[in-house]
mmCIF file as Biopython writes it, N, C-alpha, C and O atoms, coordinates in Angstrom:
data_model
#
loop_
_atom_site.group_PDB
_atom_site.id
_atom_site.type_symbol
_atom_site.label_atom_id
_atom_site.label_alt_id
_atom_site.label_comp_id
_atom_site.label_asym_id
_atom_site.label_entity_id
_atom_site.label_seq_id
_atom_site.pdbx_PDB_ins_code
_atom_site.Cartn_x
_atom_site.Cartn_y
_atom_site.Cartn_z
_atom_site.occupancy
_atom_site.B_iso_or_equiv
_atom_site.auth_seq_id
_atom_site.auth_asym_id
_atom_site.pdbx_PDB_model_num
ATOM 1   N N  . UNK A ? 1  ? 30.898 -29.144 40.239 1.0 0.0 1  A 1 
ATOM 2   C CA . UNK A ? 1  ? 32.182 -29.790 40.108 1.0 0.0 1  A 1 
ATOM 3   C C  . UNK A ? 1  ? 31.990 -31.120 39.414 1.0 0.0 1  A 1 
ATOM 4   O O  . UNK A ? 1  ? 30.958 -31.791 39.451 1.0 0.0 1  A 1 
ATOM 5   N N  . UNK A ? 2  ? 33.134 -31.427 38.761 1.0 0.0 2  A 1 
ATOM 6   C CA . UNK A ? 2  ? 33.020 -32.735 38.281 1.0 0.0 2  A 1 
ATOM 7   C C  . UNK A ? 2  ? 33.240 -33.878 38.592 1.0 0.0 2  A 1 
ATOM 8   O O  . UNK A ? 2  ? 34.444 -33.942 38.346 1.0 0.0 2  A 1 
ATOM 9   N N  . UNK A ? 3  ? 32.932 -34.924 38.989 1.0 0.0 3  A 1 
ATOM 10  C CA . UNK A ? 3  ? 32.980 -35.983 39.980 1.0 0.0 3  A 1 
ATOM 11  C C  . UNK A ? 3  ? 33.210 -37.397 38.974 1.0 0.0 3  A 1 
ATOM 12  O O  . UNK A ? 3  ? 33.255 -37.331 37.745 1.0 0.0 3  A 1 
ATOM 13  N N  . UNK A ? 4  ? 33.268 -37.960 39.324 1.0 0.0 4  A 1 
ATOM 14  C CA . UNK A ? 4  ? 33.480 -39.439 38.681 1.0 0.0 4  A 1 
ATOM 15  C C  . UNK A ? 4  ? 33.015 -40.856 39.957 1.0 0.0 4  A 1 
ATOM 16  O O  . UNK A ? 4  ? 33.583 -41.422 40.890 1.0 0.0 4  A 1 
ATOM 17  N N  . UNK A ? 5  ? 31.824 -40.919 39.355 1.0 0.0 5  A 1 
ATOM 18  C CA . UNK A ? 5  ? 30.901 -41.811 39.969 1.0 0.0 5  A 1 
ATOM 19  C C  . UNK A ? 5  ? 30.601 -43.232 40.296 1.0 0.0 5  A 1 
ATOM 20  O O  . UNK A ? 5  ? 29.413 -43.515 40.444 1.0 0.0 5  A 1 
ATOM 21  N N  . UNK A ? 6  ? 31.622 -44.305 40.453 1.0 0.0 6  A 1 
ATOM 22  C CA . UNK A ? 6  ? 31.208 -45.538 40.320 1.0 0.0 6  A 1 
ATOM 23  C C  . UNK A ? 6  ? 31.680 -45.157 38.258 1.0 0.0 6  A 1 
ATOM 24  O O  . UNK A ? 6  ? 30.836 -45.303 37.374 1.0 0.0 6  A 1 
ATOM 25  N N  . UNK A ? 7  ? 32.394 -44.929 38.124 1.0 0.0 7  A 1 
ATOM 26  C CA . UNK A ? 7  ? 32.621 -44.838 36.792 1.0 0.0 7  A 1 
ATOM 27  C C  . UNK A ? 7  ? 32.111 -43.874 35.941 1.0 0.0 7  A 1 
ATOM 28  O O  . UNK A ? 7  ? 32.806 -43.711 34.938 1.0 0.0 7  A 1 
ATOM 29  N N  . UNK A ? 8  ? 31.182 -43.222 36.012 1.0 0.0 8  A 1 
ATOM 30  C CA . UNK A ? 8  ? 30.170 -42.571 35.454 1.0 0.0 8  A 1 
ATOM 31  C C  . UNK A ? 8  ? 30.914 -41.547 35.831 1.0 0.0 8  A 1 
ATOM 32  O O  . UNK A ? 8  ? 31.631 -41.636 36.827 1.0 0.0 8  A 1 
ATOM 33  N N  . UNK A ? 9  ? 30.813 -39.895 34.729 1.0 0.0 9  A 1 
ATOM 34  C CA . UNK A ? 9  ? 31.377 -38.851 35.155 1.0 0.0 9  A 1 
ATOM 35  C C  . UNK A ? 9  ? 29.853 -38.230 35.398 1.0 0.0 9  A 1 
ATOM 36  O O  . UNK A ? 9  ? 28.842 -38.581 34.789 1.0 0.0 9  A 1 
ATOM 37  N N  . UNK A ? 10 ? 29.951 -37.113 36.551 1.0 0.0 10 A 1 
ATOM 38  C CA . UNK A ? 10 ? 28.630 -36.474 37.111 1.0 0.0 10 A 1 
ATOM 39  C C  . UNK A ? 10 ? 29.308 -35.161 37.448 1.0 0.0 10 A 1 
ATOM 40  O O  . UNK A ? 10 ? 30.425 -34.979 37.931 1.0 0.0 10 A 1 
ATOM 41  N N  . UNK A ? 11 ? 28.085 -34.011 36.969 1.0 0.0 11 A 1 
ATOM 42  C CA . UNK A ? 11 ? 28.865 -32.796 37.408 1.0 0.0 11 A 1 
ATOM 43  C C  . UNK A ? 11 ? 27.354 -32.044 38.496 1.0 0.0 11 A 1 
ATOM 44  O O  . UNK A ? 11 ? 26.246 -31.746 38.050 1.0 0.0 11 A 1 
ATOM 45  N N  . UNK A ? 12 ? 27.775 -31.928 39.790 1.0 0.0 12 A 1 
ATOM 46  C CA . UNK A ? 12 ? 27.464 -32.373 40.898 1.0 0.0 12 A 1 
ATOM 47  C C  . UNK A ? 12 ? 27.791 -31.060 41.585 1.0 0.0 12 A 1 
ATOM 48  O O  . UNK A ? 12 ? 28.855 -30.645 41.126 1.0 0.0 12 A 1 
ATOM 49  N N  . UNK A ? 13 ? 27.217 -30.115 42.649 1.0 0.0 13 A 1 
ATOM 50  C CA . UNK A ? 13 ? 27.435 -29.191 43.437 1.0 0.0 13 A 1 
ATOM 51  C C  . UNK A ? 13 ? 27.221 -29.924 45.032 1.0 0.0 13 A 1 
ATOM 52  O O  . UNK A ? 13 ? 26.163 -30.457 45.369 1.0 0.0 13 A 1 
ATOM 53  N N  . UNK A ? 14 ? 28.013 -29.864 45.603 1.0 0.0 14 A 1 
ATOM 54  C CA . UNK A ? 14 ? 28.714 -30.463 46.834 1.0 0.0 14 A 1 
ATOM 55  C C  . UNK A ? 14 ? 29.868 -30.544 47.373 1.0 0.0 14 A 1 
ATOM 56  O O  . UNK A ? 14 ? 30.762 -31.032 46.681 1.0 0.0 14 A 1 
ATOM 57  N N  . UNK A ? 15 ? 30.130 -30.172 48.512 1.0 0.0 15 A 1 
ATOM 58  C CA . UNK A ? 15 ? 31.212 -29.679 49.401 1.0 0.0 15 A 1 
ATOM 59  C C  . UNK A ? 15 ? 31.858 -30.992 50.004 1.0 0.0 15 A 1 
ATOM 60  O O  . UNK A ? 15 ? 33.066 -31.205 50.101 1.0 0.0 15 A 1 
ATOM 61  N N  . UNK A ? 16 ? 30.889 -31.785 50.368 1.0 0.0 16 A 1 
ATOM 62  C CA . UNK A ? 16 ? 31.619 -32.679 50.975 1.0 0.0 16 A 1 
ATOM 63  C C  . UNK A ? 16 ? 30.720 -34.065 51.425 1.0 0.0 16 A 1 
ATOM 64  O O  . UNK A ? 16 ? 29.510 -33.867 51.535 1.0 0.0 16 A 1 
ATOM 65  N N  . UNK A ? 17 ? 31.253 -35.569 51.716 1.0 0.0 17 A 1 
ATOM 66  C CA . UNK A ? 17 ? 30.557 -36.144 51.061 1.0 0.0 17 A 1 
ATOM 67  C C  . UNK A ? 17 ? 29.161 -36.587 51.367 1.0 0.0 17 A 1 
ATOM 68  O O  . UNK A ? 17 ? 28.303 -37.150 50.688 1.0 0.0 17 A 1 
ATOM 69  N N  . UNK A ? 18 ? 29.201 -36.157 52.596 1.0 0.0 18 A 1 
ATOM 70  C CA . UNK A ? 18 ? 27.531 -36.038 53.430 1.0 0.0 18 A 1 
ATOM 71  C C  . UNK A ? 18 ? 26.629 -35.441 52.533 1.0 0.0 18 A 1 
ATOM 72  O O  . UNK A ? 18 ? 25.467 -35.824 52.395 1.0 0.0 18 A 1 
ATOM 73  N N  . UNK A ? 19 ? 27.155 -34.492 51.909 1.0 0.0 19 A 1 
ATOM 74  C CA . UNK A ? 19 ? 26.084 -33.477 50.958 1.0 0.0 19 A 1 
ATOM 75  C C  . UNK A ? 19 ? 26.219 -34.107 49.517 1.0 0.0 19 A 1 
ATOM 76  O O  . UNK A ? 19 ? 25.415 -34.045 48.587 1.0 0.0 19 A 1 
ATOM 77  N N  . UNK A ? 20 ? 27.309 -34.659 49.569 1.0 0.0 20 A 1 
ATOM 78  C CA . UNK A ? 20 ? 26.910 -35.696 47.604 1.0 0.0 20 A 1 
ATOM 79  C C  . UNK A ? 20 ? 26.092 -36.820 48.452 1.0 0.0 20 A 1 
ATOM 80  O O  . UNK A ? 20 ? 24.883 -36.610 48.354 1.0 0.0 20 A 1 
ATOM 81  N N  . UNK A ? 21 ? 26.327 -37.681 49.064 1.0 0.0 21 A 1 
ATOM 82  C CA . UNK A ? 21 ? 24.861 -38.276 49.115 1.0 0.0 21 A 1 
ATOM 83  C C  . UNK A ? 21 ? 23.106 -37.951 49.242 1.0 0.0 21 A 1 
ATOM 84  O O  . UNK A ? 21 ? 22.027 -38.367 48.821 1.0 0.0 21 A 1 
ATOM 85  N N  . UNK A ? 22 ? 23.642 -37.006 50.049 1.0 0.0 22 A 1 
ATOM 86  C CA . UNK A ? 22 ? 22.000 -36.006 50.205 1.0 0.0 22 A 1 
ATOM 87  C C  . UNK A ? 22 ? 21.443 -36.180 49.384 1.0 0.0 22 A 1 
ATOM 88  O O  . UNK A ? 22 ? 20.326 -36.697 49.397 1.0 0.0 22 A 1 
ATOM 89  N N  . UNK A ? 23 ? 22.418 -35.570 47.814 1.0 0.0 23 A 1 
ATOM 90  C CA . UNK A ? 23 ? 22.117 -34.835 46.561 1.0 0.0 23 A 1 
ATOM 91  C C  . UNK A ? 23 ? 22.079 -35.946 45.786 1.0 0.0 23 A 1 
ATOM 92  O O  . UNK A ? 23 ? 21.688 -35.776 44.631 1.0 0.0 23 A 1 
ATOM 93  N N  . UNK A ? 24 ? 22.453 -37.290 46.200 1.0 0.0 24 A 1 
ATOM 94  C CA . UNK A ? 24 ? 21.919 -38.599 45.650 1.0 0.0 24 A 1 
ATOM 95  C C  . UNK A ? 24 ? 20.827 -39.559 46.086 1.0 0.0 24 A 1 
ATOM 96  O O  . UNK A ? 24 ? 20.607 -40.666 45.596 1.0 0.0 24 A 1 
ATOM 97  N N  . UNK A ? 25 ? 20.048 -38.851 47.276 1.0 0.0 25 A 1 
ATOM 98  C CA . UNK A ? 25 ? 19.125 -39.792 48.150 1.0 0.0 25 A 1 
ATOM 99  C C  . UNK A ? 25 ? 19.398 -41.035 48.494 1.0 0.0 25 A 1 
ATOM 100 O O  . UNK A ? 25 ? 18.741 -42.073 48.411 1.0 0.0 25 A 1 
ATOM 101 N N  . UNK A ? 26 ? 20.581 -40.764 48.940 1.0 0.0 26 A 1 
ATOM 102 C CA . UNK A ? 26 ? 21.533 -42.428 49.608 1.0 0.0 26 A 1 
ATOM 103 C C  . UNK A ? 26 ? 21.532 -41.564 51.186 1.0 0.0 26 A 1 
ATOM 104 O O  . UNK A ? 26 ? 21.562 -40.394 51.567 1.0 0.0 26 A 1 
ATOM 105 N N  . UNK A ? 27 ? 21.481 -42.819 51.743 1.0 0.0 27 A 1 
ATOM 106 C CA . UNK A ? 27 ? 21.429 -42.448 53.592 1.0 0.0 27 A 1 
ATOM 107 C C  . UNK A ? 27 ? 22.925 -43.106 53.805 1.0 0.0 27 A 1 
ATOM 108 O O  . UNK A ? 27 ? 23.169 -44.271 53.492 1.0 0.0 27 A 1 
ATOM 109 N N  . UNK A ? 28 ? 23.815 -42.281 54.330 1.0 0.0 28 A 1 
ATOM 110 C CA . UNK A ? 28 ? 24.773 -42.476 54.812 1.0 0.0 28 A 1 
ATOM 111 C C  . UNK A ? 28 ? 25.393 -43.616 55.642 1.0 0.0 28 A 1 
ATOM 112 O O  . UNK A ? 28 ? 26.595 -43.836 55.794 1.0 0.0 28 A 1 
ATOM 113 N N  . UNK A ? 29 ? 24.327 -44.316 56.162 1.0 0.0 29 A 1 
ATOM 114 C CA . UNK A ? 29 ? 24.210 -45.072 57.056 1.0 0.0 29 A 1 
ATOM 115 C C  . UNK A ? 29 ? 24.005 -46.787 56.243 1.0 0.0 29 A 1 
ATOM 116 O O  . UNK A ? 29 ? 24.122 -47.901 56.753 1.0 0.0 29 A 1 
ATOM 117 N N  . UNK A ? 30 ? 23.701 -46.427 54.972 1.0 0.0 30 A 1 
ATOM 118 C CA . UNK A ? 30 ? 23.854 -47.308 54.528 1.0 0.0 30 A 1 
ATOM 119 C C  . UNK A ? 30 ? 24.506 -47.965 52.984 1.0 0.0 30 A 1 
ATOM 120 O O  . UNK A ? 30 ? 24.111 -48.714 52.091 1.0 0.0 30 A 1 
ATOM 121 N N  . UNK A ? 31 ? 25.751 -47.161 53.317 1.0 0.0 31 A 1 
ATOM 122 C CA . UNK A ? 31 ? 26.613 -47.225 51.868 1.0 0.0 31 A 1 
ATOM 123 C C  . UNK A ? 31 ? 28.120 -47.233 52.120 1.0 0.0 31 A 1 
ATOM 124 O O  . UNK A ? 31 ? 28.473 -46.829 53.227 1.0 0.0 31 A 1 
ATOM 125 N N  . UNK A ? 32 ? 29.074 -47.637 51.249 1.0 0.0 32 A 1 
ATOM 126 C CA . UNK A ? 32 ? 30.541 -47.568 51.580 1.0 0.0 32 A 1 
ATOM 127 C C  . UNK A ? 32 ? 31.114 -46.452 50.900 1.0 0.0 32 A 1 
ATOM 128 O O  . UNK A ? 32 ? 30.596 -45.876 49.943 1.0 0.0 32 A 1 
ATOM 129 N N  . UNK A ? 33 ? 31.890 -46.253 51.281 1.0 0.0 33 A 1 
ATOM 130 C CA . UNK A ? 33 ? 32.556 -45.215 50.475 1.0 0.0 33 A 1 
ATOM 131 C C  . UNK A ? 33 ? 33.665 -45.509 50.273 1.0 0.0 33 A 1 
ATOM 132 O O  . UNK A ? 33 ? 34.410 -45.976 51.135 1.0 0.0 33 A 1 
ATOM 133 N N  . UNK A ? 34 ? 34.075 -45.219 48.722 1.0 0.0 34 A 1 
ATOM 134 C CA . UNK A ? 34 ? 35.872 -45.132 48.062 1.0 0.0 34 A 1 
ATOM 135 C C  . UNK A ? 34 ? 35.917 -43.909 47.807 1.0 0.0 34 A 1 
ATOM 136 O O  . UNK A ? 34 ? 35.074 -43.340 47.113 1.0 0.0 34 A 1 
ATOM 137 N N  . UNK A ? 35 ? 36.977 -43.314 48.373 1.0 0.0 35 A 1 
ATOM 138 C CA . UNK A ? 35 ? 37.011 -41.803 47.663 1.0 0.0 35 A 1 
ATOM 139 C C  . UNK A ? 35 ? 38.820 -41.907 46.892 1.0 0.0 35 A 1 
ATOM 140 O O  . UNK A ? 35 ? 39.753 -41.825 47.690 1.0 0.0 35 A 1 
ATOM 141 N N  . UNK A ? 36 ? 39.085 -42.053 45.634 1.0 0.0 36 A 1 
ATOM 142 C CA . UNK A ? 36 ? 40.405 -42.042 45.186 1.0 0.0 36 A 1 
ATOM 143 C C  . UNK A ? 36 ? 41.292 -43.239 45.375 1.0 0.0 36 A 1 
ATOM 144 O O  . UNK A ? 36 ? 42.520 -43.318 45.347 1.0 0.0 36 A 1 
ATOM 145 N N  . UNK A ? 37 ? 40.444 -44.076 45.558 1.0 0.0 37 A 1 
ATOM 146 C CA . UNK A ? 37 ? 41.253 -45.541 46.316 1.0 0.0 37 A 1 
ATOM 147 C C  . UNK A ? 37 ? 41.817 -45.983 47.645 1.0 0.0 37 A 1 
ATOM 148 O O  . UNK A ? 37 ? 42.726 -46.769 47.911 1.0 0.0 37 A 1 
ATOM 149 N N  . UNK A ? 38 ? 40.717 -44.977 48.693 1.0 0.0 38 A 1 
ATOM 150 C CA . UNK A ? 38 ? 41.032 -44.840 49.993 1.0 0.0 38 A 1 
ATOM 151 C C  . UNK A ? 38 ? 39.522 -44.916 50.794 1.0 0.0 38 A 1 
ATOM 152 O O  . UNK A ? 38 ? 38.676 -44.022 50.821 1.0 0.0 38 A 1 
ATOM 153 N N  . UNK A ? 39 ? 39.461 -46.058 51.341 1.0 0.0 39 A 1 
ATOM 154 C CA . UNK A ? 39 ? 38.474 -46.103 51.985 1.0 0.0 39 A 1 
ATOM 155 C C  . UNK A ? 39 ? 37.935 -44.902 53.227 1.0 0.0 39 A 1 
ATOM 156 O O  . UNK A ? 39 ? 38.646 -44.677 54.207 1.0 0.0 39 A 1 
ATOM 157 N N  . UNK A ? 40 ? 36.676 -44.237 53.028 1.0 0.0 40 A 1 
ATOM 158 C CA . UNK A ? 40 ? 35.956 -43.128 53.799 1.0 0.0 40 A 1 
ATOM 159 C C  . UNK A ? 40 ? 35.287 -44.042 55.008 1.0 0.0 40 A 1 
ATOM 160 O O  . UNK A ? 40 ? 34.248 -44.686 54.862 1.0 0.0 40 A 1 
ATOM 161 N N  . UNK A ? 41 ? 36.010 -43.990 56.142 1.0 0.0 41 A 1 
ATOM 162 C CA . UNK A ? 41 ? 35.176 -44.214 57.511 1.0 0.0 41 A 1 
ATOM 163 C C  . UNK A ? 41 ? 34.272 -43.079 57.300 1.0 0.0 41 A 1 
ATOM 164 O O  . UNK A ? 41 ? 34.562 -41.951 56.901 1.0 0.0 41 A 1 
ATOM 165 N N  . UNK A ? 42 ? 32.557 -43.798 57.799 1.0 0.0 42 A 1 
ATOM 166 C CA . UNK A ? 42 ? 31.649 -43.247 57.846 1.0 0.0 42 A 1 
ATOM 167 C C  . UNK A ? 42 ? 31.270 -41.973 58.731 1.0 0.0 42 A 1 
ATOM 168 O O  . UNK A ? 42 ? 30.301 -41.250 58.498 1.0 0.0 42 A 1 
ATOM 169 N N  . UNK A ? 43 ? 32.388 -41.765 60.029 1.0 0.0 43 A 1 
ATOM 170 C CA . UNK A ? 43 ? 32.250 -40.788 60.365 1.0 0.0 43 A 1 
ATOM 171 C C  . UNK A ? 43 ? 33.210 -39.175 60.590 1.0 0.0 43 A 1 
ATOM 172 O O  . UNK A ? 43 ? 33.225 -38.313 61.468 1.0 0.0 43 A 1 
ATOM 173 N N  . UNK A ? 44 ? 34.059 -39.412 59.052 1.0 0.0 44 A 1 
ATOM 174 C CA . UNK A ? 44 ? 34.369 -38.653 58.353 1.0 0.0 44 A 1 
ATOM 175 C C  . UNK A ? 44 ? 33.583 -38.452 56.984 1.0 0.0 44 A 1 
ATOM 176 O O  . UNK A ? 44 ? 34.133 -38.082 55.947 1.0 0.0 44 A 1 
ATOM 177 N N  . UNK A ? 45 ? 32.513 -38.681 57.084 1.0 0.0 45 A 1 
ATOM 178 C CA . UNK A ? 45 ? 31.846 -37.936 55.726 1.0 0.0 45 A 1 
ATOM 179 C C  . UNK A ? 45 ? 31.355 -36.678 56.005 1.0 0.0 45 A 1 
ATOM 180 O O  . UNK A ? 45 ? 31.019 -36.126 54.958 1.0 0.0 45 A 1 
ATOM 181 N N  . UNK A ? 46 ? 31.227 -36.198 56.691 1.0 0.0 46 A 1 
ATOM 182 C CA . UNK A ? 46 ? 30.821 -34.219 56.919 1.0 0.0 46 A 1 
ATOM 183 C C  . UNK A ? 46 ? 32.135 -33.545 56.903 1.0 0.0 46 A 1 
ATOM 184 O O  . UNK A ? 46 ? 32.184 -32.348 56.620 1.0 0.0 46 A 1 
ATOM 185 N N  . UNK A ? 47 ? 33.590 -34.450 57.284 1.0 0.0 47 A 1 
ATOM 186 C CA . UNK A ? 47 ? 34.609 -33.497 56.824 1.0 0.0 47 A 1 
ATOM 187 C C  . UNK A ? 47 ? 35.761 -33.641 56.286 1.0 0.0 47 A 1 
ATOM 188 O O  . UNK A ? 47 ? 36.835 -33.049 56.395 1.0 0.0 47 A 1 
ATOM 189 N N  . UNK A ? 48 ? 35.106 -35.164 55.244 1.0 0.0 48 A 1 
ATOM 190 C CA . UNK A ? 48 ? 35.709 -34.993 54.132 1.0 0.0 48 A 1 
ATOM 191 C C  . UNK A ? 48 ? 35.191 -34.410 52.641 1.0 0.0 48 A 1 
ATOM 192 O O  . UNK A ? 48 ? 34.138 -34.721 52.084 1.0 0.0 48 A 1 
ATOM 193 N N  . UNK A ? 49 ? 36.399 -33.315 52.059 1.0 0.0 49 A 1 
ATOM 194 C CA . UNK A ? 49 ? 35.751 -32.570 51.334 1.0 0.0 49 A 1 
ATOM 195 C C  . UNK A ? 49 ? 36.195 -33.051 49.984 1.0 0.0 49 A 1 
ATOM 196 O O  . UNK A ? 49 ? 37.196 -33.767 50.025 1.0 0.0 49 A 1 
ATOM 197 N N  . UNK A ? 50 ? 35.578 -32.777 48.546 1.0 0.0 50 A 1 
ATOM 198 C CA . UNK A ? 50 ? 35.236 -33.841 47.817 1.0 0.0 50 A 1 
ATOM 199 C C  . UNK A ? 50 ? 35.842 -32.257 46.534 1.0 0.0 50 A 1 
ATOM 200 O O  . UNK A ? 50 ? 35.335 -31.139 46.442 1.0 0.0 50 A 1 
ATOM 201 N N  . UNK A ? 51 ? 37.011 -32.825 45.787 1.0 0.0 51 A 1 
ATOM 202 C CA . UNK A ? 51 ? 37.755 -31.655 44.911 1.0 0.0 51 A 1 
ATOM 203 C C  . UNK A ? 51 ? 37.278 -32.136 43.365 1.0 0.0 51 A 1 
ATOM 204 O O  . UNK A ? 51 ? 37.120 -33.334 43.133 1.0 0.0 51 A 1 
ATOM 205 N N  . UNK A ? 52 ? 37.093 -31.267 42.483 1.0 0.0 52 A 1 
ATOM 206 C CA . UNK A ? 52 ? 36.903 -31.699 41.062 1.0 0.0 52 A 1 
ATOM 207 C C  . UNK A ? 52 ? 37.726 -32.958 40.457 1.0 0.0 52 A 1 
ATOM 208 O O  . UNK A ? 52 ? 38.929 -32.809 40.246 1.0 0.0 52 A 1 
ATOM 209 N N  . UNK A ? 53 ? 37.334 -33.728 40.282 1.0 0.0 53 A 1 
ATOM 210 C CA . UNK A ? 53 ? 37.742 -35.028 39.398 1.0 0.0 53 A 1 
ATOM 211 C C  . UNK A ? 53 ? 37.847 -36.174 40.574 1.0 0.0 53 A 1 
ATOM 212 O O  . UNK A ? 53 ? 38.325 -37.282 40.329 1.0 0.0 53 A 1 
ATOM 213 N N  . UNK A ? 54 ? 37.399 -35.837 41.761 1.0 0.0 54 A 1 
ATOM 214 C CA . UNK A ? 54 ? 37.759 -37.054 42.617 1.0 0.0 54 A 1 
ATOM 215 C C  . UNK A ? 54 ? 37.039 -38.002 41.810 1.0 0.0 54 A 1 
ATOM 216 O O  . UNK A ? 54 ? 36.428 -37.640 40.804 1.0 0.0 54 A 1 
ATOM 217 N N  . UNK A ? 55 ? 37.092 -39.566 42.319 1.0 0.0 55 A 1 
ATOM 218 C CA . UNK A ? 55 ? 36.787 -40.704 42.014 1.0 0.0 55 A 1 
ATOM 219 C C  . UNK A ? 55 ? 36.359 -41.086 43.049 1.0 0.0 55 A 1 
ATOM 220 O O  . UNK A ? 55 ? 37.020 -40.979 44.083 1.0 0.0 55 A 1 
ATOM 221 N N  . UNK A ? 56 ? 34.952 -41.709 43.010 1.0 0.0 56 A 1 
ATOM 222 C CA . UNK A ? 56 ? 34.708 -42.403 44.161 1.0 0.0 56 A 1 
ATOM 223 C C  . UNK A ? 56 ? 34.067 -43.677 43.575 1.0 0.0 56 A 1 
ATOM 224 O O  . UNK A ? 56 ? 33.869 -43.687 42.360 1.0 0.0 56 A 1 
ATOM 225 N N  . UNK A ? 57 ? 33.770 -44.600 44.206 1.0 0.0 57 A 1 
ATOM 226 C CA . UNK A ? 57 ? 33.284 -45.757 44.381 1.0 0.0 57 A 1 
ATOM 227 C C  . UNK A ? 57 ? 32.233 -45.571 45.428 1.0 0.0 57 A 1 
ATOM 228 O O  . UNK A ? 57 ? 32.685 -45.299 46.541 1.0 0.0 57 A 1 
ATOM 229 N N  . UNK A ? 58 ? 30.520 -45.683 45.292 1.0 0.0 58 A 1 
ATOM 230 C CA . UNK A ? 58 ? 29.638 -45.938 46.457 1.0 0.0 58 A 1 
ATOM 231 C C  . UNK A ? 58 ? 28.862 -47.269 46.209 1.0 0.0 58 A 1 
ATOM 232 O O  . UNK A ? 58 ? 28.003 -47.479 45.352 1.0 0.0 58 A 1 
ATOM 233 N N  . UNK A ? 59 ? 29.289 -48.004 47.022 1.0 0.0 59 A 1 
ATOM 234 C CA . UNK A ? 59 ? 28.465 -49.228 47.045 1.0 0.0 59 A 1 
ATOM 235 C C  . UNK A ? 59 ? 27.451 -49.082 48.409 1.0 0.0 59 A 1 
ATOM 236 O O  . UNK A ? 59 ? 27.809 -48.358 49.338 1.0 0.0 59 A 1 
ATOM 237 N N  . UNK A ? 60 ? 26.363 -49.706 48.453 1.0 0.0 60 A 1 
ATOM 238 C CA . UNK A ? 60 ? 25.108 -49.633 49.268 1.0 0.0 60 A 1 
ATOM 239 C C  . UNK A ? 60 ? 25.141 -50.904 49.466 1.0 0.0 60 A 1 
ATOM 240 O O  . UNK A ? 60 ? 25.457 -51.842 48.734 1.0 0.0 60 A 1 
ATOM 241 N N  . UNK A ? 61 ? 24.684 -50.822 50.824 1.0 0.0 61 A 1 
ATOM 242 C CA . UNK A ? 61 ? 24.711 -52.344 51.526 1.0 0.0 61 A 1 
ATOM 243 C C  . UNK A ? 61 ? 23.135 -52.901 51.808 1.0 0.0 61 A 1 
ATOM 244 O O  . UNK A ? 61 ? 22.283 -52.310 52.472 1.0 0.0 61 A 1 
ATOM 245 N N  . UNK A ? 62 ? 23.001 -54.064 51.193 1.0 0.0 62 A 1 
ATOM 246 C CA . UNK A ? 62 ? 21.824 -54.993 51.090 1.0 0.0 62 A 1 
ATOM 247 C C  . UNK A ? 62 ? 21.760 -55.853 52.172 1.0 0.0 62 A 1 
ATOM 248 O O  . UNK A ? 62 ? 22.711 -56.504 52.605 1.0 0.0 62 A 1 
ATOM 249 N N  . UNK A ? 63 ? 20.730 -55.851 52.565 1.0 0.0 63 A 1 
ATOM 250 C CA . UNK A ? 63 ? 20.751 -57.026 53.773 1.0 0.0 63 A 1 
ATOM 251 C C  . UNK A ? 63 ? 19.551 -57.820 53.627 1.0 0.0 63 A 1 
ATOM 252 O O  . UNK A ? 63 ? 18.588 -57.217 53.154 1.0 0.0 63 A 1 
ATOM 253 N N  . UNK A ? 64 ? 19.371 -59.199 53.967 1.0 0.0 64 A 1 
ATOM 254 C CA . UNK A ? 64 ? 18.798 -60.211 53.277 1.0 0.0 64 A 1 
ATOM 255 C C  . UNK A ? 64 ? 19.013 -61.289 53.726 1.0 0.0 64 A 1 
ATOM 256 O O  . UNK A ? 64 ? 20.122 -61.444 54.238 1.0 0.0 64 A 1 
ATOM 257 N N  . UNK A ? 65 ? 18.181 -62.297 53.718 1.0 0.0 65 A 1 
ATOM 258 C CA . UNK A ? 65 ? 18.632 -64.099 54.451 1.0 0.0 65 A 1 
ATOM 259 C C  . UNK A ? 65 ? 17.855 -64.628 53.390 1.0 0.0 65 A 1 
ATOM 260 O O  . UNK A ? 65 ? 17.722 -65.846 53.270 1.0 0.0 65 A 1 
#
């Protein structure tokens, strides 16, 4: 399917968004999610499901002093 990545278009096999990160080696636990201009609480990512042309935004969170 075709996805749209942080801007970037990506054509990507994944159901939903637990499994597009998998398939990006991002840990869930440490990233935000935009899916379409709607923020993804983290524990709806196994059942939210992810349709050709969505848009997402993943930012990863840095931590640091």
């Amino acid at each position: 399917m075709k996805l749209v990545i942080n801007g970037q278009e990506k054509e990507l096999e994944c159901g939903n968004i637990s499994e597009l990160l998998s398939g990006l080696n991002l840990n869930k636990n440490t990233v935000a999610i935009e899916l379409n201009k709607n923020i993804v609480h983290r524990q709806k990512f196994d059942n939210t499901q992810l349709k050709d042309n969505d848009k997402l935004e993943i930012v990863k969170v840095v931590g640091g002093g």
